[in-house]
C-alpha positions, 0 to 999 in steps of 0.5 A: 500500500502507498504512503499516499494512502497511509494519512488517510488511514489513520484519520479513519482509524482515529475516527473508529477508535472515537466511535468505539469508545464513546459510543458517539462524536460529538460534532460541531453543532450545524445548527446557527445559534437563536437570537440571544434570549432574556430567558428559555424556559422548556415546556411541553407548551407556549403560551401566545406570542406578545404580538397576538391576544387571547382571541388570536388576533394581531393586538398592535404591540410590534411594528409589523406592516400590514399586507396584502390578503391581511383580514382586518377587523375595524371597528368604531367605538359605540357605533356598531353599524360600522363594524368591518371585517375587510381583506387587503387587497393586492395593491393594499387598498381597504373598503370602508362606510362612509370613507371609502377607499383607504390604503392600508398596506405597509402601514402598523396598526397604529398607524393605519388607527391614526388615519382613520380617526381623522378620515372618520372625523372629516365624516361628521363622527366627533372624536371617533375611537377606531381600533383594528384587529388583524385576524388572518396574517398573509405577511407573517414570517416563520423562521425553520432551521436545522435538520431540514431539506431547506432551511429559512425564512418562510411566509406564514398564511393564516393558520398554521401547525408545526408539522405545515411549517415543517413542510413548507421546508419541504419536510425533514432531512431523515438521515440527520433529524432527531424527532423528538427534539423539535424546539420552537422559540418564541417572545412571551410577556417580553422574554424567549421561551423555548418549547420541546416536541416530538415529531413522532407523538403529533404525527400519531395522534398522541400529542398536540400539533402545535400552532405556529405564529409569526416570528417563531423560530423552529429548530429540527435537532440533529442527531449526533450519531446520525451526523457522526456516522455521516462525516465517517462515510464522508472521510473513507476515500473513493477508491474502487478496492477494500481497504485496511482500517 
């Protein structure tokens, strides 16, 4: 055998030595770190995100942008003849009584508030008290890393699961994925909270399937053995002959 072969023979010796003694080799995490976090509290469930209320609509606490196919609700204080629920349309226009036409796309909640209060008191209403709900979000986004086929930034359409949002990522990457360490981040009462789910349990009925908002941050885990074994194969050299290890 040549000396050329000898250096990588050894490399794949160390590599079996490591596997036969500890049972497994810690590899370098491929997985990018979350955003820093106040607190991470694992749970077997998450509360509502900071950005969405008990009945599950928008309560105007971010600075997201309304879209395009957004459902809002608008209502105006004791008057209940006035009470919409309106889509955005492509071009972000909404319909109104009494006002019209009135672009609503790439505004914030608050923003959009301010200017109906004056289209309204231009339309006779004294000091008219407007409040906008989104109930259906077209613009949220979902943030899916780790053992997964594609990982990245992805729309979320209205309502959504772990198991939706894991597809949207065009599912899992078998020969890597760890089922049962499924973490999804996510901004509660002002801190980042963490929760833990088995992919195996929802997709059998035997655990809730999760629903995913706007802003959440999905993790697949990642098998260390799975990913120890695939650098091993990926260390022995292409060579058309067995070989001495």
């Amino acid at each position: 055998m040549s000396k050329r072969i000898f250096p990588i023979m050894n490399r794949c010796q160390s590599f079996l030595l490591l596997l036969f003694f500890t049972g497994v080799v810690q590899a370098a995490d491929p997985v990018s770190t979350p955003v820093p976090v106040k607190k991470v509290a694992t749970t077997t469930e998450l509360a509502l995100p900071d950005n969405i209320s008990v009945k599950g609509v928008y309560s105007g606490t971010t600075d997201y942008r309304i879209g395009p196919q957004d459902l809002l609700e608008v209502s105006v204080f004791l008057n209940e003849d006035l009470k919409r629920e309106v889509r955005v349309n492509s071009v972000g226009q909404i319909s109104l009584p009494l006002i019209g036409i009135v672009l609503a796309g790439g505004k914030t909640v608050e923003e959009l508030e301010q200017e109906l209060m004056l289209a309204y008191g231009k339309s006779l209403l004294q000091n008219p008290q407007i409040n906008v709900f989104i109930k259906e979000f077209t613009s949220q986004r979902v943030t899916i890393e780790g053992a997964v086929v594609e990982s990245g930034i992805y729309p979320v359409k209205g309502k959504t699961s772990l198991l939706q949002a894991i597809a949207l990522a065009k599912g899992i990457n078998v020969d890597l994925a760890q089922l049962d360490s499924i973490l999804v981040f996510r901004t509660v009462n002002g801190e980042r909270m963490a929760a833990k789910f088995d992919l195996n349990k929802i997709r059998s009925g035997d655990a809730a399937d999760p629903q995913i908002f706007g802003d959440d941050i999905i993790v697949v885990g990642v098998s260390s053995r799975k990913w120890a074994y695939r650098k091993f194969l990926e260390s022995i050299p292409l060579v058309n002959t067995f070989i001495l290890y």
